[in-house]
C-alpha positions in Angstrom: 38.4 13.6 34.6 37.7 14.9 38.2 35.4 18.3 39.1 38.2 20.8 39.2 40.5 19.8 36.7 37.8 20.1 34.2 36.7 23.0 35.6 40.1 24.7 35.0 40.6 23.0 31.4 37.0 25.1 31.0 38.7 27.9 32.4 42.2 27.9 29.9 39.8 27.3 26.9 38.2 30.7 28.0 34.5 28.6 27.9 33.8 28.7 31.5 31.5 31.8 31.8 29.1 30.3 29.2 29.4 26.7 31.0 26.0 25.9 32.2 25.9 24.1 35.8 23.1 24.6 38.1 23.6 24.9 41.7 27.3 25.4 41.4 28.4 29.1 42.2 30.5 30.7 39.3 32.4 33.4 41.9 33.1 30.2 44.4 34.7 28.3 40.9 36.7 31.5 40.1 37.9 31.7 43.6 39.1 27.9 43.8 40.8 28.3 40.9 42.7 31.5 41.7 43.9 30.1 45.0 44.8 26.5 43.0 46.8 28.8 40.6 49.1 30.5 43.9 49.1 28.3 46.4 52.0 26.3 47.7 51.9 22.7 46.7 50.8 21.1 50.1 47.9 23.8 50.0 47.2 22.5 46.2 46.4 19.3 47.0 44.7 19.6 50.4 42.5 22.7 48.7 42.0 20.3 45.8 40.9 17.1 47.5 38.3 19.0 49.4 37.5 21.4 46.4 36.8 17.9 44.0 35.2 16.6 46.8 32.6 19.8 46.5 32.4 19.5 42.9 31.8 16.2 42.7 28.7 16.3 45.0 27.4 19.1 43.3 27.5 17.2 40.3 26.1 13.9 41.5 23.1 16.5 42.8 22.8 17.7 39.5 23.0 14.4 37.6 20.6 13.2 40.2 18.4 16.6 39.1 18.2 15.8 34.9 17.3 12.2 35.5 14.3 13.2 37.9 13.5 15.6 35.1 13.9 13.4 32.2 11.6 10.6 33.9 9.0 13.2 34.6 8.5 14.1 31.0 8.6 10.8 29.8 5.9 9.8 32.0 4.2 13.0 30.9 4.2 12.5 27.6 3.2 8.4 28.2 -0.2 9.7 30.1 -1.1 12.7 27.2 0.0 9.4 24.7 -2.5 7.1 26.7 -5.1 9.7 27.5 -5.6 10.7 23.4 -7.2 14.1 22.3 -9.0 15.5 24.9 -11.9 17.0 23.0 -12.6 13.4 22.5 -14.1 13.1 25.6 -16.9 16.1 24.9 -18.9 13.6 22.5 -21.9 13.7 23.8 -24.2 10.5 23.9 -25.7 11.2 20.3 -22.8 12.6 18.4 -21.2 8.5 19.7 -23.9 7.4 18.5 -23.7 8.7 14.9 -20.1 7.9 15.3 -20.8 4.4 15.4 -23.6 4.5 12.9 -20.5 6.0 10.4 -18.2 2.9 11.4 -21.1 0.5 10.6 -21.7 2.3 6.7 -17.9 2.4 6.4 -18.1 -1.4 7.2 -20.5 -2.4 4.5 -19.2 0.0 2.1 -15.9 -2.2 2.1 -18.1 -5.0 1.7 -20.5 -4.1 -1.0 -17.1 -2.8 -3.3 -16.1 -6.2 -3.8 -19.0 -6.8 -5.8 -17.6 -3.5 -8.0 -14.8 -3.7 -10.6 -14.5 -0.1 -11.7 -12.2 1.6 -13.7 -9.3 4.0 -12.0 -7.7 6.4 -13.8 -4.4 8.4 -12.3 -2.8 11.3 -13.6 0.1 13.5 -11.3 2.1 16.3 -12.4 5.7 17.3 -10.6 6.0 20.7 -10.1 8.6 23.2 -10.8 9.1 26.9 -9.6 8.1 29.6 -12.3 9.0 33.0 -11.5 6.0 34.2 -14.0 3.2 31.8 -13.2 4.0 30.1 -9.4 4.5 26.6 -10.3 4.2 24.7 -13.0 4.3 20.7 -14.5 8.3 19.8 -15.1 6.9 16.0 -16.0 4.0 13.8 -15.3 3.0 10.3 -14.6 0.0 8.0 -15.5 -2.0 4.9 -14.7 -5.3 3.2 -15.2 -6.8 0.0 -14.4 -9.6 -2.0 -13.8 -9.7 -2.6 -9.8 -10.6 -5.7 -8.1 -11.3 -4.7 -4.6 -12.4 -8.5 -4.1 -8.7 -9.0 -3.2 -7.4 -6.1 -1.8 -5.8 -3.6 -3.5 -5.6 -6.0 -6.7 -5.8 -4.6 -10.2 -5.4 -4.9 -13.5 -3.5 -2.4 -15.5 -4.6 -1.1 -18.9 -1.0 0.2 -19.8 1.6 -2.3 -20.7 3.7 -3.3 -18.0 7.5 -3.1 -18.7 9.7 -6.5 -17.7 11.3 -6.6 -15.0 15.1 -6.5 -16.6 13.2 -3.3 -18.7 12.9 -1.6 -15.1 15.6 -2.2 -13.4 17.7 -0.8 -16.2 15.2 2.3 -15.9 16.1 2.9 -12.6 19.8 2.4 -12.6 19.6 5.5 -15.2 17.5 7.7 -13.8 19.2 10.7 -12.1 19.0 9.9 -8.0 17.1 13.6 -8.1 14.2 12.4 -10.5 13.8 8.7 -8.7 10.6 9.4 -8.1 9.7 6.2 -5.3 6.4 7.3 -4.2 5.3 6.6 -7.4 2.9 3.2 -7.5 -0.3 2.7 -9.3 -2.1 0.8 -6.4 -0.8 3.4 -3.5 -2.2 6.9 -5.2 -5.3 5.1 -7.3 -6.6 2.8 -4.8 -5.8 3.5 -0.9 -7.5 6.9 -0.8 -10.3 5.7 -2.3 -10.9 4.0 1.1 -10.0 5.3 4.6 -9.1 2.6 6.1 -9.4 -1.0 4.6 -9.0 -2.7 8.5 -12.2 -0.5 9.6 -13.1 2.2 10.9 -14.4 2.4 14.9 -14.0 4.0 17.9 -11.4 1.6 19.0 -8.8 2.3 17.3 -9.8 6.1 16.5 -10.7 9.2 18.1 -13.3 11.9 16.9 -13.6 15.1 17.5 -17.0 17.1 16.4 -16.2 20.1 14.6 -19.4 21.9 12.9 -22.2 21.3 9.8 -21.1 22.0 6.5 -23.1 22.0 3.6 -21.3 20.1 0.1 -23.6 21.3 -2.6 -27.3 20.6 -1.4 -25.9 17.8 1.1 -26.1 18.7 4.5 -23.0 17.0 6.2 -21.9 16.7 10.3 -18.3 17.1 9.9 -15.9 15.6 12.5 -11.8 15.5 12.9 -10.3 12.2 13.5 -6.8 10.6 14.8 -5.9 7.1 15.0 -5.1 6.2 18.8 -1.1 5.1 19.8 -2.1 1.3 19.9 -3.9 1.4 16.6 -0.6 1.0 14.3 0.7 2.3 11.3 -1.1 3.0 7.7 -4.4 4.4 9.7 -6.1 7.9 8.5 -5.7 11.2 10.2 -7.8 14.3 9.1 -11.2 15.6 8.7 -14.5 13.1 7.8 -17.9 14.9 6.4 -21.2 12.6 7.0 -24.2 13.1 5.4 -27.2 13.8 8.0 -29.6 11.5 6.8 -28.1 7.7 7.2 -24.0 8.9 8.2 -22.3 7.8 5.5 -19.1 9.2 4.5 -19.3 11.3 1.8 -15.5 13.3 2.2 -12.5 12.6 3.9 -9.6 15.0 4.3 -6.1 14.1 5.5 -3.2 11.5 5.2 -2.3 8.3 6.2 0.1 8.0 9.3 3.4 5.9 10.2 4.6 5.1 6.3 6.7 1.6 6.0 10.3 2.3 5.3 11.8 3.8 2.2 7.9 4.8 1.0 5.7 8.3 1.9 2.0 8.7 2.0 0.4 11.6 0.1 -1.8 14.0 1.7 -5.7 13.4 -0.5 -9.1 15.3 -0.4 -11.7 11.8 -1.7 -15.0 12.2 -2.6 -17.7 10.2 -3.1 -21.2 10.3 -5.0 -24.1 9.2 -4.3 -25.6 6.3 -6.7 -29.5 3.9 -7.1 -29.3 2.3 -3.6 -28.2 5.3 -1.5 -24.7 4.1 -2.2 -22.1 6.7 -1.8 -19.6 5.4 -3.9 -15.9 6.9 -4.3 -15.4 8.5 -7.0 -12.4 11.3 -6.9 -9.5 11.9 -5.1 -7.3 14.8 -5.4 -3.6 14.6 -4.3 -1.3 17.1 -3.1 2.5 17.6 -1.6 4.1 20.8 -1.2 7.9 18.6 -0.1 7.5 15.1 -0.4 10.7 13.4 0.1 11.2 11.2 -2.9 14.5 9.4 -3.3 17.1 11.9 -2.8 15.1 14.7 -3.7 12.0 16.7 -2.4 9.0 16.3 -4.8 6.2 19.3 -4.9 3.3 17.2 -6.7 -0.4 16.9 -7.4 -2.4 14.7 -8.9 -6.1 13.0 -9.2 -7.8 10.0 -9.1 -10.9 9.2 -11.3 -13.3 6.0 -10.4 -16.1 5.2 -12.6 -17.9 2.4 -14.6 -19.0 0.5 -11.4 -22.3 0.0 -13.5 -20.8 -0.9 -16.9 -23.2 -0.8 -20.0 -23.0 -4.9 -20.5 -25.1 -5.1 -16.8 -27.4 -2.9 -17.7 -28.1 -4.7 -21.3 -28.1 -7.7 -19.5 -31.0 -6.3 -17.0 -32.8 -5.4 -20.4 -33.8 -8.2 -21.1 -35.9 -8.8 -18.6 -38.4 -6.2 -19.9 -38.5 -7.1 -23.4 -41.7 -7.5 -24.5 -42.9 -9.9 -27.5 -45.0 -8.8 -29.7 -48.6 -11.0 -30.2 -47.6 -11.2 -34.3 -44.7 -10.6 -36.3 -45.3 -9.6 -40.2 -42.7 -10.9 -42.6 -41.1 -9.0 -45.3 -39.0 -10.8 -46.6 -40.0 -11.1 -50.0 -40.0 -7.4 -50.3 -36.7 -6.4 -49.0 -34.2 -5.3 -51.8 -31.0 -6.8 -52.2 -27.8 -5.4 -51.5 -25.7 -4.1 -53.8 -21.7 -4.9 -54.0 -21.0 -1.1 -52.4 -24.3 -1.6 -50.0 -22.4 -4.7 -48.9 -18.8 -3.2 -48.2 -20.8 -0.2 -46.3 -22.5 -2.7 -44.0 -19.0 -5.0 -43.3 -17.2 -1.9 -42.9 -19.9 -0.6 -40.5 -20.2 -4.0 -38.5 -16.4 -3.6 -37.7 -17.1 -0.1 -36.7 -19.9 -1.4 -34.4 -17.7 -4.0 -32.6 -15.1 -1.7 -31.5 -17.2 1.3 -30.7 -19.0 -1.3 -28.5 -16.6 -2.6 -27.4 -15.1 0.4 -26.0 -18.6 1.2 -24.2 -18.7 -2.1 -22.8 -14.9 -2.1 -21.3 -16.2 1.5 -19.8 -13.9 3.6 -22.0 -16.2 5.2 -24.2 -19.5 7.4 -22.3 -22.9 6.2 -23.6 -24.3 8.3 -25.8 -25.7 11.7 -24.2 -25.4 15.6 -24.1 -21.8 15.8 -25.0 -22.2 14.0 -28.5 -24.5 16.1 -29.4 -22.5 19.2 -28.8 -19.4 17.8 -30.8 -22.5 16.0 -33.3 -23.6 20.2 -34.3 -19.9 21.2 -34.7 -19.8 18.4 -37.3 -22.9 19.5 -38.9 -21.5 23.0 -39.3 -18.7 21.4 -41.1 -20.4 19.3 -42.9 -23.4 21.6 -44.4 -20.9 24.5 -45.2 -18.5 22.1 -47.2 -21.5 20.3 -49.4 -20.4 17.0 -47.9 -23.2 14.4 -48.0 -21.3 10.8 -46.4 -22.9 7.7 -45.7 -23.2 5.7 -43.8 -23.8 9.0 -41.3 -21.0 10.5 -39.1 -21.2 9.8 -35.2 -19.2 11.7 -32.1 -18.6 10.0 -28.7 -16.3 10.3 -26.2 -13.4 8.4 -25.0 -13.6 8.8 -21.2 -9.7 9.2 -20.2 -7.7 12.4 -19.8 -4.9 11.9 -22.2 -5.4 14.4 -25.2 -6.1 12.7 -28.2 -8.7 11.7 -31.1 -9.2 9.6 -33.5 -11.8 7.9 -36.2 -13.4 4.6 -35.8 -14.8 4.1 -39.6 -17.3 7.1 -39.7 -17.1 7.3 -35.4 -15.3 10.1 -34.6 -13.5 10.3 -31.1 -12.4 12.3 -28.6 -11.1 12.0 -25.3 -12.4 13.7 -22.5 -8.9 15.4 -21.5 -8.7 17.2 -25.2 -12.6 18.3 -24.7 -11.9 19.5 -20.9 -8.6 21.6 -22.2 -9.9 23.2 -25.5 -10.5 26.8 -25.1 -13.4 27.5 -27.6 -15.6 26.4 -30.2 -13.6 26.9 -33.3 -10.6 24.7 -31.3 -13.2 22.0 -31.3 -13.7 22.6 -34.9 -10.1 22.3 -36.0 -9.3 19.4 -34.1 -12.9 17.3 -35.4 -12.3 18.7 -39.2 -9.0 16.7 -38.8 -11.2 13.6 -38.2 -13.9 14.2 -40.4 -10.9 14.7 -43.1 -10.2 10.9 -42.7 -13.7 10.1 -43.3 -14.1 12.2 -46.2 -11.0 10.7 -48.0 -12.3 7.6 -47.4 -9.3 6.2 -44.6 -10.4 2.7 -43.8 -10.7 1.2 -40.4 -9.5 -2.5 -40.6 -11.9 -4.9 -41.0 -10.7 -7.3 -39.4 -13.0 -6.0 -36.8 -15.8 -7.2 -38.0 -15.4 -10.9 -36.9 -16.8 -10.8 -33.5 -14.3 -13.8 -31.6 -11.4 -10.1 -32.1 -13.6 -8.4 -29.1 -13.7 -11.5 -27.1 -10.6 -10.1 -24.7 -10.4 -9.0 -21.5 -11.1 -5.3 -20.8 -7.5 -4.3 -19.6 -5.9 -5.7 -23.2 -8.2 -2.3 -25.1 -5.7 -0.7 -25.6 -2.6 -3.3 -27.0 -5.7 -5.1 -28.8 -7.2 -2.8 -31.1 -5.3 -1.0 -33.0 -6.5 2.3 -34.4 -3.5 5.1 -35.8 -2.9 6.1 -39.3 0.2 6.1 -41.1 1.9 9.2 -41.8 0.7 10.1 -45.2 -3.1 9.3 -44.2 -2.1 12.0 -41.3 -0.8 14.5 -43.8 -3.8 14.7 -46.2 -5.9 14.0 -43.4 -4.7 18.0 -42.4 -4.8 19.4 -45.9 -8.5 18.3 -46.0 -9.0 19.7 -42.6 -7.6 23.1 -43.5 -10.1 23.2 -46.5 -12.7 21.9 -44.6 -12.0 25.0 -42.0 -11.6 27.6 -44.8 -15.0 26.9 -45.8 -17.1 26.7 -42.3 -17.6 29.4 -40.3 -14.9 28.7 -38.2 -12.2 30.0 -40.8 -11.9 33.2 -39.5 -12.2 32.5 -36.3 -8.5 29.8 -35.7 -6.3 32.6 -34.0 -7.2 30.9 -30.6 -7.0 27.1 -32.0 -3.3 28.1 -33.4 -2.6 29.1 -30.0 -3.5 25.8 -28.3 -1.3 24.1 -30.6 1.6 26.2 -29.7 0.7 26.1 -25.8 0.2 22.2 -26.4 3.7 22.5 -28.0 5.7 24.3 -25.6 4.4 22.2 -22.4 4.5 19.1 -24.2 7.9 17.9 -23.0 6.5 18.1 -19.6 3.8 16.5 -20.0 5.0 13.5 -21.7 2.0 11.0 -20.2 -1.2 13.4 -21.2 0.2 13.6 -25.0 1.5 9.9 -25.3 -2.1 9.0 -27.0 -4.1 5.3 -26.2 -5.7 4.9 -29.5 -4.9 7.6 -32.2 -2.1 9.1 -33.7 -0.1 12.2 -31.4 -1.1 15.7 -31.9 3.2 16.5 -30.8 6.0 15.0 -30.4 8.5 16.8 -28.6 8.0 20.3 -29.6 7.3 19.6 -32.9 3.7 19.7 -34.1 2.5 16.8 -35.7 -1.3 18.1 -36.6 -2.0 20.9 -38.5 1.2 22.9 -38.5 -0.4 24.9 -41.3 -2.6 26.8 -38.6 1.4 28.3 -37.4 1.3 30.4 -40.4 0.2 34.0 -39.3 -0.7 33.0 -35.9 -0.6 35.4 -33.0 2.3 35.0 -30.6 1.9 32.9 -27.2 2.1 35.3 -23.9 2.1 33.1 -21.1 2.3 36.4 -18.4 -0.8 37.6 -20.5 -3.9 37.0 -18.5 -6.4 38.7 -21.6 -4.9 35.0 -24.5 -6.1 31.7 -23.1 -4.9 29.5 -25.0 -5.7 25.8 -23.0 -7.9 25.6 -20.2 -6.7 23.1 -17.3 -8.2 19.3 -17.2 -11.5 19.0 -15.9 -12.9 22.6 -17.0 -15.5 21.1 -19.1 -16.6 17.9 -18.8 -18.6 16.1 -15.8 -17.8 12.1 -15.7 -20.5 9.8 -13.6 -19.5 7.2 -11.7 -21.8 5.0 -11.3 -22.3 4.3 -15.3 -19.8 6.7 -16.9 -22.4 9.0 -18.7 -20.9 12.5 -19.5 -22.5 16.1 -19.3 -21.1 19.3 -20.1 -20.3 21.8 -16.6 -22.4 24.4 -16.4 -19.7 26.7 -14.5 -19.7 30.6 -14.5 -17.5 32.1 -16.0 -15.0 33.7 -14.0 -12.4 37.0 -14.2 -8.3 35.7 -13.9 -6.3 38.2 -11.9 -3.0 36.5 -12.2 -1.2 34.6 -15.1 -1.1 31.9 -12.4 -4.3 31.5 -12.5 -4.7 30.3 -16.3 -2.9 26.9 -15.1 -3.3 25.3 -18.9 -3.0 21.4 -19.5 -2.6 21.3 -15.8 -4.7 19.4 -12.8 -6.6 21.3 -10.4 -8.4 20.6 -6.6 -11.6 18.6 -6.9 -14.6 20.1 -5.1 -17.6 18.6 -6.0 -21.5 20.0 -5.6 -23.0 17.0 -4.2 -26.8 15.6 -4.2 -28.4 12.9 -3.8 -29.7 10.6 -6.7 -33.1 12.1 -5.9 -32.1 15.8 -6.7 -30.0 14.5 -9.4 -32.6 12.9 -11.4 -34.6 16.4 -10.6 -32.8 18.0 -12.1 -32.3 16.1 -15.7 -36.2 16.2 -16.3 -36.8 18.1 -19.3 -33.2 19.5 -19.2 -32.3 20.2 -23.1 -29.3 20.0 -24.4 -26.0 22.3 -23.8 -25.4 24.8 -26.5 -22.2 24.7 -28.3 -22.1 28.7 -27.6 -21.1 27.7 -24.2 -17.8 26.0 -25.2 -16.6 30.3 -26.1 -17.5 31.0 -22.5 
């Protein structure tokens, strides 16, 4: 269509005022059309031919205009592409050179974890909006495995892996809004335990320095870092912290860019610690996304990462042995020993059984050496046991099964529990309900299967644990299990003090259809199912009523408010946090996950700092 033609089509549609064209006069365009409008016909067309003839050149000037334009700010935002951030360029000659002395520590960091097969444990919650308490879990997901970074981002899951027919079928009936693709054990456990697998240099990034910063008693240099155009997709943007004495990286802060098609990356906050050999090893990652597009759906997540075991108990067992020392004569006794008795006998199978699995379990990384935490739950067990005039042999032990689902359970006279049911316990006497259920087992005398006690049963690999020893009780050992336990409590000095352990039930209770994956149990039996209680629905009777608005009734403390996990060899200690004053029912966050910030030091300090250090008192657990 021709300049003035248009021009009066604009002008019947009643859009030409708000028309945009540069360099064309609107009073001139009125005018020509007025006289096109009365003018004879011969006037019409000779008007017209020279009008168009106007319009057209203006238009060719102005179409001439935009592409000049257009090709300026391409080649504008080409040069800013080419020329990176410009703060880059301030580096002076000795931050470069700590630069590069980071890359090279990256470098043999990736090379000195493929001698390392930890353990990785996963845990994410999907929020919800709550108009009470912010946001809170509407479901949950899980993973663990045993990582293999000798091949990449191989692993070895610990949780039984559906079939393929099994998933598909999954998938076809899940709701489009709760497809939930970003999902995948190797993409949230692994990748942001390392910042870039291809490595890190000043190639293919670009660092900023920002400031010092002080992480716990490390002194760090931290800098802000952007892959550069040509570097290509799946490289790390954020913030790096690097400890001032050899430049390793001790934090990283940010995402991963330029995600492949149909997948997102999640924005992380990893840690590391430091381990024997000035290694700083990764050890947490905390995940976060306030709209991550998931499916057909936006997903408001967050989630954690836990590494540890890279120094399992078999190495260091193994290393033992080269210190043994033989002594110069051995006396035999033989002939003095007593014989053992038909009972003595059954004791000692019994306990051999016992033995295998609880070593087992060290020796896959799943249960913490012994240390300060046994010894807490060992005193609670005391209490129970001295009050109640219970005298059981062979002795009662406590450990510590090192993953966050909630749950406990007896191994023979080994009672255990996880570190997610210690971390979310809100007191002492809640640590006495839930270990007089156990010690109920023992005291009716519940069996653990002896098969267990033929050694070539552990000979498996560490990621069968949990599909080859079988550990729950049937329902009736469950049921007088409780009616023990309530006796047991009645007895100790706990009994008047339950109010806050019914609570946690009833919090565990009400969230529990949430949180599906931190109640479905490894070993033992489930403390809920649903919202139905399955352990010690007796405590219900009498109990005070649940006010989640109510900042004064805790009744479940979020994961990770009391126990401290090593990485380097899994040991456990008990926080030593202050207390603090809530201000907001938000604040209370029960059962759910929480940032990881972590007070580092070096192995140095660390050590320092155990010398002499007694053990925690169980008073603390009421703080």
């Amino acid at each position: 269509m021709n300049g003035l033609p248009f021009l009066m089509n604009l002008q019947r549609a009643g859009t030409l005022v708000n028309y945009p064209l540069a360099g064309v006069d609107r009073k001139i365009l009125r005018e020509m059309i007025e006289v096109r409008q009365s003018a004879s016909p011969d006037a019409k067309r000779k008007f017209t031919g020279h009008a168009e003839k106007d319009v057209t050149k203006t238009g060719k000037l102005l179409a001439w205009r935009v592409a000049i334009v257009f090709l300026l700010l391409l080649y504008s935002a080409s040069a800013f592409a080419k020329r990176g951030p410009a703060a880059e360029a301030e580096l002076s000659p000795q931050m470069q050179q700590i630069v590069d002395k980071a890359c090279v520590r990256e470098r043999e960091l990736l090379k000195r974890l493929k001698t390392y097969s930890p353990l990785a444990e996963t845990y994410v919650q999907d929020l919800r909006s709550d108009f009470e308490l912010g946001y809170v879990p509407a479901r949950d997901h899980y993973f663990m495995a045993q990582l293999d970074l000798r091949k990449g981002l191989a692993e070895q899951s610990f949780l039984a892996q559906p079939s393929r027919t099994t998933r598909i079928k999954k998938h076809l009936m899940t709701p489009l809004n709760l497809r939930t693709p970003y999902l995948s054990s190797v993409g949230l456990a692994v990748q942001p335990l390392l910042m870039d697998q291809k490595g890190l240099d000043r190639e293919h990034y670009a660092f900023t320095y920002v400031d010092r910063e002080f992480l716990g008693t490390v002194r760090t240099l931290v800098f802000d870092v952007a892959p550069r155009p040509h570097a290509g997709p799946g490289r790390f943007v954020g913030r790096i912290w690097l400890e001032d004495i050899s430049y390793n990286i001790v934090r990283f802060n940010g995402t991963y860019k330029d995600a492949p098609l149909f997948s997102s990356y999640v924005h992380f906050d990893s840690w590391r610690v430091n381990s024997p050999g000035n290694q700083w090893l990764p050890a947490y990652v905390y995940l976060e996304e306030s709209a991550l597009i998931s499916g057909f759906s936006k997903v408001r997540m967050k989630g954690e990462t836990t590494v540890w075991g890279y120094n399992l108990r078999s190495n260091q067992r193994q290393q033992e042995l080269t210190e043994i020392v033989v002594a110069p004569t051995v006396e035999d006794h033989s002939a003095s020993a007593p014989d053992y008795s038909p009972i003595q006998r059954q004791r000692l199978w019994e306990r051999q059984a016992e033995d295998n699995v609880i070593q087992r379990l060290e020796k896959s990384g799943l249960v913490a050496p012994e240390g300060e935490v046994n010894r807490v739950l060992d005193t609670v067990v005391n209490n129970l046991l001295i009050t109640n005039n219970l005298q059981i042999e062979p002795g009662i032990r406590a450990r510590v099964l090192l993953t966050s689902q909630i749950e406990s359970f007896t191994v023979g006279h080994t009672i255990v529990l996880s570190r997610g049911l210690i971390d979310v316990l809100p007191d002492e006497a809640s640590l006495a309900m839930v270990l007089a259920h156990e010690l109920g087992h023992i005291a009716l005398g519940h069996q653990l299967e002896t098969k267990y006690a033929f050694s070539d049963r552990m000979l498996f690999p560490n990621w069968e644990s949990f599909r080859q020893l079988q550990l729950r009780r049937n329902a009736k050992e469950e049921d007088d299990a409780d009616n023990k336990a309530m006796a047991l409590l009645k007895s100790s000095p706990y009994g008047d003090k339950l109010a806050n352990a019914a609570l946690f039930l009833q919090a565990l209770a009400e969230q529990a259809p949430q949180l599906t994956s931190l109640v479905s149990p490894h070993f033992g039996n489930r403390l809920v199912k649903g919202r139905e209680l399955l352990r010690l629905a007796q405590l219900m009777q009498g109990a005070p009523q649940l006010k989640r608005a109510d900042v004064a009734q805790v009744a479940a403390l979020p994961l990770g408010s009391r126990v401290k996990l090593d990485a380097w060899d899994g040991h456990i200690e008990m926080m030593k946090s202050a207390p603090i004053t809530m201000v907001a029912a938000r604040e209370k966050m029960p059962f759910e996950i929480t940032p990881v910030i972590q007070n580092l030091a070096r192995m140095s300090e660390t050590s320092a700092a155990h010398t002499g250090k007694s053990a925690t008192q169980i008073g603390e657990l009421g703080k």
